[in-house]
N, C-alpha and C positions, 0 to 999 in steps of 0.2 A: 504494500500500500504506500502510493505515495500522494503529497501534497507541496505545494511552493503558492508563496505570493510576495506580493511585492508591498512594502511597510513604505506612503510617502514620509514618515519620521523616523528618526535614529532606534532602534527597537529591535529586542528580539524575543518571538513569542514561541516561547518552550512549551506551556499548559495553556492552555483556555484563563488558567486562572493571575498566572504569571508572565509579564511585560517586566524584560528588565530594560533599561533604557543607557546607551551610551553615550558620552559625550564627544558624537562624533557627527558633526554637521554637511552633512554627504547628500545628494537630494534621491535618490532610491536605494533600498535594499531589496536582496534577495533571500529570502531564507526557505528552504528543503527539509523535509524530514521522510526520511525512508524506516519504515518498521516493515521487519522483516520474522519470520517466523522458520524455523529450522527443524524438521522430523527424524529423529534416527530411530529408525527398527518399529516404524508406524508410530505411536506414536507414546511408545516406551521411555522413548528419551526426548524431551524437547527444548530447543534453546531460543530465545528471544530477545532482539536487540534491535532497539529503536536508536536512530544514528541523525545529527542535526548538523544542515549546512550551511553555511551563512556564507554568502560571495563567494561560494563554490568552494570553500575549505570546510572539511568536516573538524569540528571543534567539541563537539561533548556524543557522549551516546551511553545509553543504558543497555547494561549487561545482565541477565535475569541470571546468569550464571553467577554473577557478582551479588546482584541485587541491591546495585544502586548503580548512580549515575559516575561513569569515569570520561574525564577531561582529554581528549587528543591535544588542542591546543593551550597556549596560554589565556587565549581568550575566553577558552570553554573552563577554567580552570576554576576562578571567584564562582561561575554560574552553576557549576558541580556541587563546590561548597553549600552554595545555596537549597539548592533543589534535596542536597542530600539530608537536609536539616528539616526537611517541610515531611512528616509522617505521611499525611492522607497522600500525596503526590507520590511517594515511595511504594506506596499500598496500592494504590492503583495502577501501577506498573508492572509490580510483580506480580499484581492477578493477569496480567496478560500472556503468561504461559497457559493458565487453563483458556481464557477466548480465543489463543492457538487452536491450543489439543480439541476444542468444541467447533472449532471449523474444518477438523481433518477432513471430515466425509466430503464438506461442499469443495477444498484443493484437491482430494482427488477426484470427484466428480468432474471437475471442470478440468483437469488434468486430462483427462481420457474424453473428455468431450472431442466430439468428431461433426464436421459439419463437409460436404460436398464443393466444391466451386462448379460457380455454373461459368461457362464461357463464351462470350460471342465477340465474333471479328467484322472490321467493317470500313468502308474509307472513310473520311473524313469528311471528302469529296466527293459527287458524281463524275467522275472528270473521263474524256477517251484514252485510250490506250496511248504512250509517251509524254503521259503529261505527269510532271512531279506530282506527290499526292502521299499522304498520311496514312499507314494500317494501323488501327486499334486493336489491339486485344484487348476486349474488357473481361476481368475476372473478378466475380464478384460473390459474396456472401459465404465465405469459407470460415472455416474454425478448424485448428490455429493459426496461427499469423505468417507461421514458416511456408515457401511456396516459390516456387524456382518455373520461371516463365520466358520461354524461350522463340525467335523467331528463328523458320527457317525460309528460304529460295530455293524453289527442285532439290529440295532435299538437304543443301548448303543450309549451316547453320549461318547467321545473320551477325556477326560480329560488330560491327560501325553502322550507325544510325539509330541506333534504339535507345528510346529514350522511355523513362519510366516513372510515374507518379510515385513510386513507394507505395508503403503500406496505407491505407486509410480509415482507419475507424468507423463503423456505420452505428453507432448507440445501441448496438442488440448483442453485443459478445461475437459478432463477426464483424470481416474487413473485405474491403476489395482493391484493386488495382488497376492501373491501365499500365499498358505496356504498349509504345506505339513503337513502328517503324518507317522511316522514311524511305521511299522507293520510287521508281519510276515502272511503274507495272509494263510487260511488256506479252504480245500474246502467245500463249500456250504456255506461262509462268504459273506454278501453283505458288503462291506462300498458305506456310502451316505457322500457326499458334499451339503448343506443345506447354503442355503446365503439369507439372507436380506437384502433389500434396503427398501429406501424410493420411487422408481420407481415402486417397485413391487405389485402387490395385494396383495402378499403371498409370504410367504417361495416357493423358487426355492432349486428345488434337484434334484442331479445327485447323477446316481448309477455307480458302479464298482466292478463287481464279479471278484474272481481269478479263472482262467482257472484252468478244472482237468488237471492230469496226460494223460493222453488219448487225450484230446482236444490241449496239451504241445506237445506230441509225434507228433498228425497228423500237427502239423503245421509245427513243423522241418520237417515232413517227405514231406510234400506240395513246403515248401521251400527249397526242397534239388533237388526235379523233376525238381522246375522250375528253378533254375539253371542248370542244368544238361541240361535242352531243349536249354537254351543261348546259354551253347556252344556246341552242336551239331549245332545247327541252325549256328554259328558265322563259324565253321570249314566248313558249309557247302556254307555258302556264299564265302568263302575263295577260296575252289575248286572250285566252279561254275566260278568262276572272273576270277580266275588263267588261265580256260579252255580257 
């Protein structure tokens, strides 16, 4: 679990209940705190250590092994003294070895969660054959986040030109991705979109040929009729109404 935000005053908030305040007039701060939970042998043995970072140096952290708070920096050092001094703060720390061990079931739950990627590939552009132009692969709504997405050309893996959004968070415990490729489609080229998961048995692959010259024409020419019927059809409903 983790948490950051940004204090516009000098400050750094360890508890909810505790602001200590430095005399350092800086105009933002950064502070981090990573609690972390540790399992050995399920959940036999368990270690707990919440760890705080101020401007990206880690300066105090609590050791449930220890059972109190120890100072990495000198800055973390007075604020150690402090906290180690305050009972209820102490007490509520070291209960969080058992809110570990009572969330084992839901870490490995969600550990062994398994979710599919769905894939589809797509130009960016309608554009004819020799005209630069954009492939997508969109991969979207997998669990976990690990996932290795590959362009190929007849078969040639794709090395230069692929450029890739990363991973993306979707709010529901999955993520998705784009993966594009820059090309100049040319005819009788397959390119493939090839993705791996850990959901999968195997490589998933989607193909995307470029339309000839021919199959280019008849579709403008498809899509020129069936506009052309709208507005007949539209002029025609017009006078009928009108009548």
């Amino acid at each position: 679990q983790k948490s950051s935000s940004c204090f516009p005053s000098p400050g750094i908030l360890l508890d909810p209940r505790v602001i200590l305040i430095f005399p350092i007039l800086t105009a933002r701060f950064l502070q981090q705190m990573k609690a972390e939970c540790h399992f050995f042998n399920g959940t036999e043995q368990v270690w707990h250590v919440t760890r705080y970072i101020f401007n990206q140096e880690e300066i105090l952290l609590f050791d449930s092994d220890v059972g109190e708070f120890r100072a990495v920096s000198e800055l973390g050092r007075p604020i150690a003294e402090y906290l180690n001094s305050q009972k209820d703060i102490l007490d509520n720390y070291r209960a969080a070895v058992d809110r570990c061990r009572n969330n084992y079931a839901l870490v490995i739950l969600m550990s062994q969660r398994r979710v599919k990627p769905k894939v589809t590939v797509y130009p960016t552009k309608t554009l004819p054959l020799q005209h630069h132009n954009l492939l997508v692969c969109a991969v979207s709504g997998f669990y976990p986040g690990h996932i290795e997405v590959r362009w190929f050309r007849n078969g040639q893996e794709e090395q230069s030109g692929v450029v890739s959004t990363g991973l993306i968070q979707n709010g529901d415990w999955t993520f998705q991705t784009l993966v594009m490729l820059e090309a100049v489609p040319q005819s009788g080229e397959v390119y493939t979109c090839q993705v791996e998961h850990p959901s999968l048995p195997g490589p998933v692959t989607v193909e995307w040929r470029p339309q000839s010259e021919s199959a280019w024409n008849k579709m403008l020419s498809g899509v020129g009729i069936f506009a052309l019927g709208l507005l007949f059809l539209g002029v025609g409903m017009f006078i009928y109404y009108r009548n």
